[in-house]
MIZA-369290 format. One record per residue (C-alpha): x, y, z. Coordinates in steps of 0.5 Angstrom, whole numbers, plus 2048, in hexadecimal, padded with zeros to 3 digits. Last residue first. Example, Ala and Ser with C-alpha at 12.3 -4.5 7.8 and 13.67 -1.06 7.14 Angstrom:
2
81B7FE80E 8197F7810 
//
This chain:
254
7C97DF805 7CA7E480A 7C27E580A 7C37E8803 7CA7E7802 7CB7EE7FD 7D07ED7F6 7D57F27F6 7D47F87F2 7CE7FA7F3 7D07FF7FA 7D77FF7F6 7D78077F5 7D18097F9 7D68077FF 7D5801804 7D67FC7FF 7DC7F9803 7E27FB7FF 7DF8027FF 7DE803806 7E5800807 7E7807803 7E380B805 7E580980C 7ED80A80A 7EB811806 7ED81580C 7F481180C 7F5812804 7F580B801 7FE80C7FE 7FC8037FE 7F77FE7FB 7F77F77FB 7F17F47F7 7EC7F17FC 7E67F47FA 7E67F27F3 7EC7F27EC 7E87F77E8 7E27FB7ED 7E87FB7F2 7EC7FD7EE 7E98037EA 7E58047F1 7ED8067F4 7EF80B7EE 7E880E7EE 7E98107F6 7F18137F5 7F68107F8 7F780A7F4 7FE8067F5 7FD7FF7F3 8007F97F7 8017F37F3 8027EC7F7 7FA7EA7F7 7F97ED7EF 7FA7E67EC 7FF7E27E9 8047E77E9 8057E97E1 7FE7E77E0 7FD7EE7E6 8017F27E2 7FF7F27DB 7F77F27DE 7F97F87E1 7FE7FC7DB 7F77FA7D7 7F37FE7DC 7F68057DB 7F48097DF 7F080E7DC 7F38157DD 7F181A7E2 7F68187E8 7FC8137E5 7FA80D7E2 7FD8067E3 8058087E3 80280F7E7 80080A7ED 8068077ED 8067FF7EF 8087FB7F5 80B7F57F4 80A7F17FA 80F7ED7FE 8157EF7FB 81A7EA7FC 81F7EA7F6 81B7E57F3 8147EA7F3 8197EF7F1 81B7EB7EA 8157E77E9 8117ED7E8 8177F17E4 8177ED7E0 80F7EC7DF 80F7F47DE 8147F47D8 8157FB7D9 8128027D8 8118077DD 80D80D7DC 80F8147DD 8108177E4 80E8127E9 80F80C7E5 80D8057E7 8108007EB 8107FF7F3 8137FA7F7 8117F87FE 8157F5804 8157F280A 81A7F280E 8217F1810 8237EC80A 81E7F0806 8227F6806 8287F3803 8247F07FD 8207F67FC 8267F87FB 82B7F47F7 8257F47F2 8247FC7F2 82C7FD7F0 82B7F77EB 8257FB7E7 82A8007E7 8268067EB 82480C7E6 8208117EB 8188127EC 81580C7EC 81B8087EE 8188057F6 81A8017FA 813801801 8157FF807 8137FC80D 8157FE814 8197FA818 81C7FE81C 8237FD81D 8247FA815 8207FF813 825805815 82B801813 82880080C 82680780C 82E80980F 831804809 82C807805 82F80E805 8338107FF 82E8177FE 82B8137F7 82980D7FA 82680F801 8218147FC 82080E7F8 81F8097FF 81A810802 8178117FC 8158097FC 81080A802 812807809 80D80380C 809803813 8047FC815 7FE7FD817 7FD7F881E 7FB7FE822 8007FE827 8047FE820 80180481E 802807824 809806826 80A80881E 80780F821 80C80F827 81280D823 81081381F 810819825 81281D81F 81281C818 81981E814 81C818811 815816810 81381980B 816816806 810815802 80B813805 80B80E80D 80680980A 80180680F 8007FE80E 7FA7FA80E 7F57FE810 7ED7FD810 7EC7FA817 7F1800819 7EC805817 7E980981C 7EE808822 7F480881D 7F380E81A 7F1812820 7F780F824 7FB81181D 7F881881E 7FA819825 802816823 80281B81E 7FF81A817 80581C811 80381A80B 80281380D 7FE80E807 7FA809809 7FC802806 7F67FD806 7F77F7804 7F27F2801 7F67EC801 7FB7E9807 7F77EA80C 7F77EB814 7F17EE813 7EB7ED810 7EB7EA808 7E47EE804 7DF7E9802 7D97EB804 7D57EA80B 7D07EF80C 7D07F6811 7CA7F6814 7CD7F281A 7D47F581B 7CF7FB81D 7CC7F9823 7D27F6825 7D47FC825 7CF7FE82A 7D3800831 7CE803835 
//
């Protein structure tokens, strides 16, 4: 007997955006699942589950990887391709070939500097190429050391270039173990106008309930390990004791 309706029931009205949406991204984190593991993953979350990130470069060497994005994208999640492949591409001369792969597969991709001195016209020029053939994402913020730049610039500069979001290091923000450093959000999010087209790498849970419980349920979250996908969600929805008072109840769905 089928019961989910049962459940779907109970659970209350809120705020939190449903699929397709724009806000309220949720970008899982793909170190390696194979294709069962992403049937799994989509079979259970991919209500919860914008886009699946492909890490680092990994995937120049994953096998049966077009059956696992077929999977992804049968279920309506969308794959990507992390920033560490764009530098990794950048240092060993070959973004005519990743522009050449993205170009035939449509897949998305992340331009990223975290790691490497890219000139600020270098990642212009292609954030701009890449867009024209797909969608494309700029990443900003350090990975090794902290970046410091005039962050409205560099805002105006990607999003003109035609980075659809700007997704933002976690390690900028507050690496694991430290405070994050919350006037750094505040600075972004005046400088975009609101949070709805910055994404904000969190890995770790107290990471995802500093952003939640400061910007709110729809705040765009990526790096969200795939086993912490449903945690997550249950979080967004106050369905964890983490944010079960932190958003106000509907009583009788008022």
């Amino acid at each position: 007997m089928e019961h989910a309706a049962l459940f779907r029931a109970v659970l209350a009205p809120s705020d939190r955006t449903l699929k397709p949406r724009t806000f309220g991204l949720t970008i899982a984190l793909d170190t390696g699942l194979g294709p069962r593991g992403a049937a799994d993953l989509v079979e259970t979350a991919a209500a919860h589950t914008d886009y699946v990130k492909v890490a680092w470069g990994s995937s120049l060497i994953t096998g049966h990887l077009d059956t696992k994005l077929d999977i992804y994208r049968s279920a309506g999640v969308t794959p990507l391709l992390g920033g560490t492949l764009f530098e990794y591409a950048f240092l060993q001369g070959k973004l005519e070939e990743l522009l050449a792969l993205v170009r035939a597969t449509k897949i998305h991709i992340e331009v990223s500097d975290g790691s490497i001195d890219i000139p600020t016209a270098d990642k212009l020029k292609w954030i701009e190429r890449f867009g024209a053939v797909t969608e494309v994402w700029s990443e900003i913020g350090g990975k090794i050391a902290l970046h410091v730049k005039d962050w409205g610039e560099v805002l105006r500069q990607e999003f003109a270039a035609g980075a659809k979001m700007i997704v933002v290091e976690g390690r900028q923000v507050g690496p694991v173990g430290q405070p994050m450093r919350e006037g750094f959000v505040d600075e972004l999010v005046g400088l975009a106008g609101g949070h709805d087209r910055l994404i904000w790498e969190a890995l770790e849970r107290p990471q995802q309930l500093f952003f939640l419980k400061k910007l709110g349920p729809n705040c765009n979250l990526a790096n969200i390990k795939t086993a912490d996908v449903m945690t997550l969600e249950s979080f967004r929805r106050g369905l964890k004791e983490h944010t079960l008072l932190t958003w106000p109840a509907r009583r009788g769905g008022v």
